[in-house]
N, C-alpha and C positions, 0 to 999 in steps of 0.2 A: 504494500500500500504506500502512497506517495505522502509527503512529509506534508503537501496542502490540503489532499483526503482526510491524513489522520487529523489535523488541525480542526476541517470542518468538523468532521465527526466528533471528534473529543468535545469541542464546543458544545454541541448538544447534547452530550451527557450519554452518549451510548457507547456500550463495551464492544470494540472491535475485534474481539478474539471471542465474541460468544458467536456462533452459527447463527440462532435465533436472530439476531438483529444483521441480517447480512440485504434483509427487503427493506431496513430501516435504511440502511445505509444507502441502496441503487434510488431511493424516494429523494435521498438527499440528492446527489448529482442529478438526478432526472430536474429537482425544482431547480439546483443554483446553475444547468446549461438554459432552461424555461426566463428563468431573470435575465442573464445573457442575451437571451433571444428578444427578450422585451426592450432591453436597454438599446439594442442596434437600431431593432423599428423605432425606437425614438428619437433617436440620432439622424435617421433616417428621413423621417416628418418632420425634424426641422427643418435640415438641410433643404428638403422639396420646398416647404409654406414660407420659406422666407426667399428663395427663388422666386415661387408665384407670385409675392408680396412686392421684389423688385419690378418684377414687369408689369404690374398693374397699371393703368390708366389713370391721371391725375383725376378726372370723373369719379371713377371706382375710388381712390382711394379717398375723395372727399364723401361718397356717402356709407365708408366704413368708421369717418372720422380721423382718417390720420391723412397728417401734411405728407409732400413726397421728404421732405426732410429726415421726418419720423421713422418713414420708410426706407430709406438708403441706411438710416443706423441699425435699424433693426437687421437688413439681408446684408447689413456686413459685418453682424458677428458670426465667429465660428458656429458650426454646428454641435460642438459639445459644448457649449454657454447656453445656458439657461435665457 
């Protein structure tokens, strides 16, 4: 078992040398690759809505409420910035 497995697992309070918790244990990696997979499609939807947020139409961006100012700050942060 790898020294980030055991970490996980230990954290959670289950004995990794008992059999019995060996479905506890594939629960765990099945949720912490699931968070993984969450966290990319997020990364992912910013990067897209702040794309489609630069190329808006000063029109559109006036009946969403933002100036184009508001809008070149926003689709020029990174994609992992909140």
């Amino acid at each position: 078992m790898t020294r980030l497995r055991q970490g996980l697992v230990s954290r959670c309070g289950i004995d990794i040398n008992n059999r019995d918790n060996q479905g506890e244990i594939k629960m765990l990696g099945i949720e912490l690759i699931r968070r993984i997979l969450d966290f990319i499609q997020q990364l992912l939807r910013r990067y897209r809505t702040r794309r489609q947020l630069r190329d808006l139409d000063d029109h559109l961006l006036k009946d969403i409420g933002i100036s184009r100012h508001q809008a070149q700050l926003e689709s020029e942060k990174p994609f992992w910035r909140a």
